[in-house]
N, CA, C and O atoms as a DFTB+ gen file, in Angstrom:
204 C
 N C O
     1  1      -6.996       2.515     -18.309
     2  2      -5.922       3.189     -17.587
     3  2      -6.418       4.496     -16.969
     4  3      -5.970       4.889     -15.892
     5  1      -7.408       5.211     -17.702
     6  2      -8.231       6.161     -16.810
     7  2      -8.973       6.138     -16.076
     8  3      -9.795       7.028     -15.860
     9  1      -8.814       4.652     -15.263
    10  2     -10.126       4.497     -13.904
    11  2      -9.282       5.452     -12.586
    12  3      -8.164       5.793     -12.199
    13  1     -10.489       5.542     -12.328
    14  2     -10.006       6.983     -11.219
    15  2      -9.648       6.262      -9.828
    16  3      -9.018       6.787      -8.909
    17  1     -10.249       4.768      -9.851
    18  2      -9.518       3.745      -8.631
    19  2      -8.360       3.566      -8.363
    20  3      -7.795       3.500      -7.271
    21  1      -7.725       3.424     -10.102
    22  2      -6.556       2.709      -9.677
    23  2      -5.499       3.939      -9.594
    24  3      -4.453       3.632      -9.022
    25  1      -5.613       5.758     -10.232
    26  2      -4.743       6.180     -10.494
    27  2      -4.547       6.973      -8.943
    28  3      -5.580       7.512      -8.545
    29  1      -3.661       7.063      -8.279
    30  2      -3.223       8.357      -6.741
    31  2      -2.832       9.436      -7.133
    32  3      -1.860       9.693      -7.844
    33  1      -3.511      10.038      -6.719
    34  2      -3.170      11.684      -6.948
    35  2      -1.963      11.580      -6.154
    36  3      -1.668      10.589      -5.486
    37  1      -0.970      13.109      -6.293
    38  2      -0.092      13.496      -5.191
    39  2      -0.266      13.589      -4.052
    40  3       0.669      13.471      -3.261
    41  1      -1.586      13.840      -3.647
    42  2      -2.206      14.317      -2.486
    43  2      -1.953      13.286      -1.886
    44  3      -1.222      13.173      -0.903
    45  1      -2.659      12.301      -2.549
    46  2      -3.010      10.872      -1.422
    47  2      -1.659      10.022      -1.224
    48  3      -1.287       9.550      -0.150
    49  1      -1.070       9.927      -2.318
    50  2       0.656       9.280      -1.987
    51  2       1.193      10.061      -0.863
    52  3       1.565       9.426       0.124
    53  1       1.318      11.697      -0.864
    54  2       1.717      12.299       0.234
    55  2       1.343      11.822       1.462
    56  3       2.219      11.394       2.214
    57  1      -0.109      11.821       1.883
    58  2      -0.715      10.972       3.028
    59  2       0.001      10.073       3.540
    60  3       0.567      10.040       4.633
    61  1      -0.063       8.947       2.267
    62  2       0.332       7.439       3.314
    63  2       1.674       7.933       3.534
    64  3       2.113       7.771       4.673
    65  1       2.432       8.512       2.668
    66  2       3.552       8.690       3.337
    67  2       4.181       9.228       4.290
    68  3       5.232       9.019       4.897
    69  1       2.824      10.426       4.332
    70  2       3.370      10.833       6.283
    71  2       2.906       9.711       7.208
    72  3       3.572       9.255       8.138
    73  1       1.556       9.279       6.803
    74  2       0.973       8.479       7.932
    75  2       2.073       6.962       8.393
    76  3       2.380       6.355       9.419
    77  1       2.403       6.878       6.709
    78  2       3.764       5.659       7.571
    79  2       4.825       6.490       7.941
    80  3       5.587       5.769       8.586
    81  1       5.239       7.512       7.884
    82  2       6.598       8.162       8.724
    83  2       5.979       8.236      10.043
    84  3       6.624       7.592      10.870
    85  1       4.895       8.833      10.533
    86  2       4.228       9.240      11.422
    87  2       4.049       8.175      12.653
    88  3       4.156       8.471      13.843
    89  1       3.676       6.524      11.987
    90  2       3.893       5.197      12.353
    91  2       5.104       5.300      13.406
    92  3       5.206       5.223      14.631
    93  1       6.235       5.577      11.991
    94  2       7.957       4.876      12.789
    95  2       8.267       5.787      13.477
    96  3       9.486       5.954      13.465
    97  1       7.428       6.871      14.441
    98  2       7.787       7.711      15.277
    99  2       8.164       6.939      16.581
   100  3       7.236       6.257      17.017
   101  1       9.212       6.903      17.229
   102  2       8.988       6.081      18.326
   103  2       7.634       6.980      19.706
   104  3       7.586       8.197      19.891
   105  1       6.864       6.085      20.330
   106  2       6.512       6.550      21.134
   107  2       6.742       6.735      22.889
   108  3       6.636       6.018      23.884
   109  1       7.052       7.907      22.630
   110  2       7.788       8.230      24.553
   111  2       6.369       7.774      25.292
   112  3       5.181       7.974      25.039
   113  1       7.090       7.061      26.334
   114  2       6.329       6.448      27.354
   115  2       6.801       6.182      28.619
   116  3       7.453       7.046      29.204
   117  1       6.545       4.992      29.191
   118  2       7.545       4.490      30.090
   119  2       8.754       4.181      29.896
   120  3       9.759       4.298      30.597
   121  1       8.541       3.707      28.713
   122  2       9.608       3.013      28.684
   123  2      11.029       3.759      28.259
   124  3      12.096       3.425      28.775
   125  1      10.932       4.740      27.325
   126  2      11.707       5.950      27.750
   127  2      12.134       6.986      29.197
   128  3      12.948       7.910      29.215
   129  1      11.360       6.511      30.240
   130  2      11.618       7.078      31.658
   131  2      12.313       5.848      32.034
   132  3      13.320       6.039      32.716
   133  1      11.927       4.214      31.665
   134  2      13.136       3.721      31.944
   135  2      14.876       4.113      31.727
   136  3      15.860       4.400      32.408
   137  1      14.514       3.922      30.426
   138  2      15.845       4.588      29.825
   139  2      17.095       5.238      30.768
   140  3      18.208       5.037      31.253
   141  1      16.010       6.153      30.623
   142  2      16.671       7.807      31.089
   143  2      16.947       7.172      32.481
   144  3      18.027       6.588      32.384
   145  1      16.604       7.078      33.326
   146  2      16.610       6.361      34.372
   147  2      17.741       5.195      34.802
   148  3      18.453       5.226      35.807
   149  1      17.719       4.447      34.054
   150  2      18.998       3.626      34.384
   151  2      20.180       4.158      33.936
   152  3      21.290       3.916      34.411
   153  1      19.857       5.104      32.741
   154  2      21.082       5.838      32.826
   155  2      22.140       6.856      33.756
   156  3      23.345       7.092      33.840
   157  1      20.807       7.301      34.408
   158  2      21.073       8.263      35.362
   159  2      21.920       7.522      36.972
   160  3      22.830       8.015      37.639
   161  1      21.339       6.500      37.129
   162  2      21.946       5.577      38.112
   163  2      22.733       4.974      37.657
   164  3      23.626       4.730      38.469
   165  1      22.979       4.339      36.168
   166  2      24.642       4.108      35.977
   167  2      25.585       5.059      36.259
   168  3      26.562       4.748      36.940
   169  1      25.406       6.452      35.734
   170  2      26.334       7.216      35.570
   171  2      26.857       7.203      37.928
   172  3      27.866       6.907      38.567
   173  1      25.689       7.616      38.233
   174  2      25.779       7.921      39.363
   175  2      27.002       6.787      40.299
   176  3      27.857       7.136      41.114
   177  1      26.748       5.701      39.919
   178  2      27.251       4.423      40.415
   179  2      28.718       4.762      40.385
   180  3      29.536       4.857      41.299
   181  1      28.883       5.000      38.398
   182  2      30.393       4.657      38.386
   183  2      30.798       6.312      38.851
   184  3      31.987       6.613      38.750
   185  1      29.999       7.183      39.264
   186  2      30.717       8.408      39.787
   187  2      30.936       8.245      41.106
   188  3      31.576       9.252      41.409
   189  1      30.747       7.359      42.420
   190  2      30.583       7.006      43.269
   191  2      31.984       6.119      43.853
   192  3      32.746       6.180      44.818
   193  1      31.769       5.147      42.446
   194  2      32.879       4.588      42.768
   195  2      34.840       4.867      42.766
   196  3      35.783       4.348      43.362
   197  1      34.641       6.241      41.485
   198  2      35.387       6.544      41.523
   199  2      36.844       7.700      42.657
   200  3      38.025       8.041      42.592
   201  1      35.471       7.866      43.662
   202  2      35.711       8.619      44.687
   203  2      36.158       7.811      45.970
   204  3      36.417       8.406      47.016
């Protein structure tokens, strides 16, 4: 039970656990300028039409 393989320090549990939070970061790209983007021309549309 004292092999130094199998036991994780705090340190290293801390790690993976940022490195998997760090993972489920979404990443801004295009595809977030899509987004934003069709949003911006929906809104525009139904402000258009309402006039």
């Amino acid at each position: 039970m004292n092999n130094k393989s199998d036991i994780e320090t705090r340190q290293e549990r801390r790690e993976k656990k940022l490195k998997k939070k760090r993972e489920r970061v979404p990443q801004h790209g295009r595809s977030l300028f899509k987004i934003y983007k069709d949003a911006i021309l929906k809104r525009l549309k139904r402000h258009r039409i309402d006039k």
